[in-house]
Backbone as CSV, one residue per row, in Angstrom:
resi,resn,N_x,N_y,N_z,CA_x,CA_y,CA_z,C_x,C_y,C_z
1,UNK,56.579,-117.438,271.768,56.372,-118.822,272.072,56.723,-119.074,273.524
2,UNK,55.674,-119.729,273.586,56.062,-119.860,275.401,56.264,-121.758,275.830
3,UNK,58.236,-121.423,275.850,58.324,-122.880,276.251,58.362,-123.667,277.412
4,UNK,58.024,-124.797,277.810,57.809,-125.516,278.951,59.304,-126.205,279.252
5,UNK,59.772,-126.422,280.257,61.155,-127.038,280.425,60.478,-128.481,281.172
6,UNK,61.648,-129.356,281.582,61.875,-131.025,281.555,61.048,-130.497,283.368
7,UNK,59.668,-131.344,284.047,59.803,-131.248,285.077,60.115,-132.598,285.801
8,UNK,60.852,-133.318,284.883,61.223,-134.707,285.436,61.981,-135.411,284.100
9,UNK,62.858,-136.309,284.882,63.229,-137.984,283.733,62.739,-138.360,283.545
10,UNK,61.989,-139.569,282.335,61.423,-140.561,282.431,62.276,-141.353,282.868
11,UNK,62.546,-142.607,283.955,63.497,-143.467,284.179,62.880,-145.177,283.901
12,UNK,61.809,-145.496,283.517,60.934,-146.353,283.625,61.794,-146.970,282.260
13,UNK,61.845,-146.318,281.028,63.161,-147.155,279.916,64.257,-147.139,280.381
14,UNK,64.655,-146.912,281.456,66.194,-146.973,282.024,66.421,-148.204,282.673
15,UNK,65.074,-148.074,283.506,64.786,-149.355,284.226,64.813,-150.707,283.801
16,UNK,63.966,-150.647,282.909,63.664,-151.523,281.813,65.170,-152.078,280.868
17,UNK,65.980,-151.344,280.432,67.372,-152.226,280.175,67.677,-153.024,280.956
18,UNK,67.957,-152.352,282.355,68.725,-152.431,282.956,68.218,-154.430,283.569
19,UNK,67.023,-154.204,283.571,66.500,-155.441,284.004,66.681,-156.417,283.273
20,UNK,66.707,-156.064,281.949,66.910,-157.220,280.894,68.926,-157.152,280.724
21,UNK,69.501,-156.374,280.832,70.968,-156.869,281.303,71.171,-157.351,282.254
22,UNK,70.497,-157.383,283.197,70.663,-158.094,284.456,70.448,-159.570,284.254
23,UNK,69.102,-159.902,283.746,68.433,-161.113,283.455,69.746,-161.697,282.393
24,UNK,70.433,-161.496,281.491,71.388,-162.148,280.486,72.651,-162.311,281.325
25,UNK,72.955,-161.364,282.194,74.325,-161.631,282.879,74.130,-162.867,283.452
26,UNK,72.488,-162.755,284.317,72.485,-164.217,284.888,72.463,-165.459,284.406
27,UNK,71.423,-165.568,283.169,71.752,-166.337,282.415,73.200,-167.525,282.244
28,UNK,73.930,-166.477,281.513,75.204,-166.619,281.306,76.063,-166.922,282.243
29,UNK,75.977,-166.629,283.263,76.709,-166.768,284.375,76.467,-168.084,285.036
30,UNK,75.064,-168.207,285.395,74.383,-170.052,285.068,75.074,-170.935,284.271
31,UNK,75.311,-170.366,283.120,75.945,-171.366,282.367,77.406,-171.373,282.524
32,UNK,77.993,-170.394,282.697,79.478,-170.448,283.008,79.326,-171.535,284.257
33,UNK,78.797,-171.145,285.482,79.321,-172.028,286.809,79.022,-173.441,286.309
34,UNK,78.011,-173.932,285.616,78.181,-175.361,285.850,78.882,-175.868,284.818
35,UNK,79.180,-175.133,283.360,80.416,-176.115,283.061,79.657,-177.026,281.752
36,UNK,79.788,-176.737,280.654,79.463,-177.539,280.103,79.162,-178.715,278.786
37,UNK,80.557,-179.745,279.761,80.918,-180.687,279.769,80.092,-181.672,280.527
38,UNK,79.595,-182.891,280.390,79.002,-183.525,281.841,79.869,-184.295,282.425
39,UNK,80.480,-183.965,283.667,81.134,-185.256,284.187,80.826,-185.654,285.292
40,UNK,80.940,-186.825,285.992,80.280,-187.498,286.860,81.837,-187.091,288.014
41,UNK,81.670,-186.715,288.922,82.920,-185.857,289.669,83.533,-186.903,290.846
42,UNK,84.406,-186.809,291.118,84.232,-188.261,292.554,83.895,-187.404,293.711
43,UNK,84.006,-188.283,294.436,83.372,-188.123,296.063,84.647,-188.127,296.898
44,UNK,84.230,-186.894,297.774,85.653,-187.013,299.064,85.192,-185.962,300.185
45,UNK,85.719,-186.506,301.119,85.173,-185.448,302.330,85.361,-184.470,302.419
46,UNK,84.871,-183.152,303.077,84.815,-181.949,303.243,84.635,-181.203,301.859
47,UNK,84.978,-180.244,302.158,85.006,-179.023,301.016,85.682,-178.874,300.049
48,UNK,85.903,-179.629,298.593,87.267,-179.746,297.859,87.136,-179.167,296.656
49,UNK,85.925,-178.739,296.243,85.384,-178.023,294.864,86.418,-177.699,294.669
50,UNK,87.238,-176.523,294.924,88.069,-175.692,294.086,87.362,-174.640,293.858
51,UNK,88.472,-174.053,293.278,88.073,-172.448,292.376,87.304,-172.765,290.795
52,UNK,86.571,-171.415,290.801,85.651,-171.754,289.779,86.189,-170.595,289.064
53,UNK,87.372,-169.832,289.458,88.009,-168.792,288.677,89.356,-169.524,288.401
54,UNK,89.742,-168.921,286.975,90.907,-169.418,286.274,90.717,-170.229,285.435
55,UNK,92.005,-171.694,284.969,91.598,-172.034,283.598,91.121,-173.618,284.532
56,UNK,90.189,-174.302,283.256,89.418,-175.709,283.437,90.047,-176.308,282.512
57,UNK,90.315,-177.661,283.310,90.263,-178.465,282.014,89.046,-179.652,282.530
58,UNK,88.605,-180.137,281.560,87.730,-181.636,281.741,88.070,-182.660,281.083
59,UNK,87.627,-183.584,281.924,87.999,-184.987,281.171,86.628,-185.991,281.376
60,UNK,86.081,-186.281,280.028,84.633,-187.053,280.658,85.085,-188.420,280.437
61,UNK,83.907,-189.111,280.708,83.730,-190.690,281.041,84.680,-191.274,279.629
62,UNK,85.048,-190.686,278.894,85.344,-191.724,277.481,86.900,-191.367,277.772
63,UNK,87.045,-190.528,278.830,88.498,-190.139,278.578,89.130,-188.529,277.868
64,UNK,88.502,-188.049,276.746,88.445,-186.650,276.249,88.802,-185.721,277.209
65,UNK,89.678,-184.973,276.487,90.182,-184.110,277.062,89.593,-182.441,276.521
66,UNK,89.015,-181.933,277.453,88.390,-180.666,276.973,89.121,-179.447,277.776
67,UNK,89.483,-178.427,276.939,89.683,-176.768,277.541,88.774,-175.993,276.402
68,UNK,88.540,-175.073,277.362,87.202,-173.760,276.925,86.531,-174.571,275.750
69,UNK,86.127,-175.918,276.489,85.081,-176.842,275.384,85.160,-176.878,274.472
70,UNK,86.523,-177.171,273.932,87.156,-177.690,272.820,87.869,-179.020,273.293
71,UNK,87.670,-179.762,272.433,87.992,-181.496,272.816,89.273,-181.397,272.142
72,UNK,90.329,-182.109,273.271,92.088,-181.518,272.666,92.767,-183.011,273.303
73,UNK,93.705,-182.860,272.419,94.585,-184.197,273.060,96.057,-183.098,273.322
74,UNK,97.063,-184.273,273.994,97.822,-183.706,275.685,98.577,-182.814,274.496
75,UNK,99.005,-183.327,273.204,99.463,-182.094,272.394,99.116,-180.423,272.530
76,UNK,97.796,-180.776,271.433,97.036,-179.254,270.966,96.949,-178.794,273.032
77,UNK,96.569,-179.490,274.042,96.544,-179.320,275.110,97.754,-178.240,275.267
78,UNK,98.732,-179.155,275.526,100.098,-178.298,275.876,99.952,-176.859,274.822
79,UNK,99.825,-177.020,273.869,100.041,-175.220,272.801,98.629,-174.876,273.159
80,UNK,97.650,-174.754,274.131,96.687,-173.923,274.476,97.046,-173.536,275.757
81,UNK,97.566,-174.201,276.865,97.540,-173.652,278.073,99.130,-172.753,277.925
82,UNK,100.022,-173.324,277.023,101.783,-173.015,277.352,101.704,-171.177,277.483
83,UNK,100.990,-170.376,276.875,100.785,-169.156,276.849,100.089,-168.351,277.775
84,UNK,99.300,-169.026,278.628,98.310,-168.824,279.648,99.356,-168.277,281.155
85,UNK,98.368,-167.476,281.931,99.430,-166.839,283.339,99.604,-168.393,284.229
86,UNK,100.871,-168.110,284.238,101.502,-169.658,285.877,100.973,-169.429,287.336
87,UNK,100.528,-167.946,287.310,99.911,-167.539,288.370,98.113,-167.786,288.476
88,UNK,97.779,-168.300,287.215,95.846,-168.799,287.648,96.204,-169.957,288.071
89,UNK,95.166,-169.942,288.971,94.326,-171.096,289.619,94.013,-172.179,288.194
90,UNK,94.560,-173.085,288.351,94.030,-174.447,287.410,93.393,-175.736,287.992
91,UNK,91.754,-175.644,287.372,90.793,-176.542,288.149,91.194,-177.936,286.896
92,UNK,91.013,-179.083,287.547,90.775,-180.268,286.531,89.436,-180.691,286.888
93,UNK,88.706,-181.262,286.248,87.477,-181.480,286.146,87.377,-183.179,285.665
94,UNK,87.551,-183.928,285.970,87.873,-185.774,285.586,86.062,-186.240,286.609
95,UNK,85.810,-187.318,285.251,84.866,-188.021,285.563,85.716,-189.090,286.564
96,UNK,84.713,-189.989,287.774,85.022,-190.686,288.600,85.452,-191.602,287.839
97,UNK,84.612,-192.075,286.748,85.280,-193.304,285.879,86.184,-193.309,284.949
98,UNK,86.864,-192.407,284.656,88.222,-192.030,284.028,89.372,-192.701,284.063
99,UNK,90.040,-193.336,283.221,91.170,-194.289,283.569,91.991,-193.362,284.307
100,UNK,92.791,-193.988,285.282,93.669,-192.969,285.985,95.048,-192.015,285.246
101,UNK,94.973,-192.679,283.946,96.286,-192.454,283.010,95.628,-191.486,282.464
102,UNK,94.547,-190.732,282.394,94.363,-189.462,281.621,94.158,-188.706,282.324
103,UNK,93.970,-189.136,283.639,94.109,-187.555,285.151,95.767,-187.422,285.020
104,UNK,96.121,-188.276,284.718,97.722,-187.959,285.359,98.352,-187.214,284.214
105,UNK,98.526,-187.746,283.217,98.627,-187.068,281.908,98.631,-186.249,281.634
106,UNK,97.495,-185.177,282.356,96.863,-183.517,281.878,97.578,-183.129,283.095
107,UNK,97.533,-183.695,284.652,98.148,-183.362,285.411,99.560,-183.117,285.369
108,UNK,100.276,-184.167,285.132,101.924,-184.012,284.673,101.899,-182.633,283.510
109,UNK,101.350,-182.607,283.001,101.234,-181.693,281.578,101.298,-180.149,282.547
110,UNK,100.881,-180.164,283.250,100.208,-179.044,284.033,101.421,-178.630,284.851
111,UNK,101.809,-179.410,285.575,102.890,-179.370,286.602,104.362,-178.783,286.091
112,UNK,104.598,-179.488,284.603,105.510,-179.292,283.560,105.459,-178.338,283.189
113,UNK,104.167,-177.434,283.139,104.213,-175.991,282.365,104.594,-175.096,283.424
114,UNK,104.467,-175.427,284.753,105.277,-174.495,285.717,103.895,-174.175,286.276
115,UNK,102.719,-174.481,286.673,101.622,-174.401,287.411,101.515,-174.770,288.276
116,UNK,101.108,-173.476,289.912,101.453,-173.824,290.891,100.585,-173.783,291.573
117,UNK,99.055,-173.586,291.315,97.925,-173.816,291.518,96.876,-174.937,291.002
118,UNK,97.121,-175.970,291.365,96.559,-176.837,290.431,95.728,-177.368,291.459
119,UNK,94.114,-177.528,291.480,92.728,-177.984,291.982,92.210,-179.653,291.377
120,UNK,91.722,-180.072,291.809,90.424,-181.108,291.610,89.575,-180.992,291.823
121,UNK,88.797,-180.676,290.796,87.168,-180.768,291.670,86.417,-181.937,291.859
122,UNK,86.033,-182.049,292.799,85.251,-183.445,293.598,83.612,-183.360,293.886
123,UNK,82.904,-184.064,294.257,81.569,-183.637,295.239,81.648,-183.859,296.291
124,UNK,81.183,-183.522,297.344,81.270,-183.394,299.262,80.323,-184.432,299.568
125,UNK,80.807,-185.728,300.169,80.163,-186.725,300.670,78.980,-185.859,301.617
126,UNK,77.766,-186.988,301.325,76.811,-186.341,302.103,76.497,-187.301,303.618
């Protein structure tokens, strides 16, 4: 028997994963950056976004308090973050129309757990 050996890879199904893992990372990653909660963000000059790495919390227009998009009050709040590193970056996420007593609230909450990175995210006046 006379056998023939490999004179090449096919790489064209290699390719082909690879494109469609690519396409889902992005996906997903789309959906990670914007977040989603809707909140209407306030306005302030320059550059104030924040970090988009570490933990979020949100707070929309009704007041609700959300982490990893679960709707929590300052309780269940406190026993989700109390276990979390003091060393992440912590973004708050508050609608402009938010009574000021539920920014402060999650904020004090935050400050209390020994968090020394604590963000606002805003939008950049145009």
């Amino acid at each position: 028997m006379d056998e023939k050996g490999f004179d090449g890879i096919n790489v064209i199904p290699f390719i082909d994963i690879m494109l469609v893992l690519l396409t889902i990372v992005l996906t997903t990653a789309t959906f990670i950056a914007n977040g989603t909660i809707p909140v209407n963000l306030p306005k302030a000059a320059g550059d104030t976004t924040g970090s988009r790495l570490g933990l979020t919390v949100e707070i929309n227009q009704e007041g609700k308090i959300y982490f990893r998009g679960v709707e929590r009050d300052t309780a269940s709040l406190r026993a989700a973050i109390i276990t979390e590193d003091r060393n992440a970056p912590f973004l708050i996420r508050a609608d402009r129309a938010v009574a000021l007593q539920s920014f402060v609230d999650v904020m004090s909450l935050v400050r209390e757990l020994g968090f020394a990175k604590l963000n606002l995210q805003t939008e950049t006046t145009k």
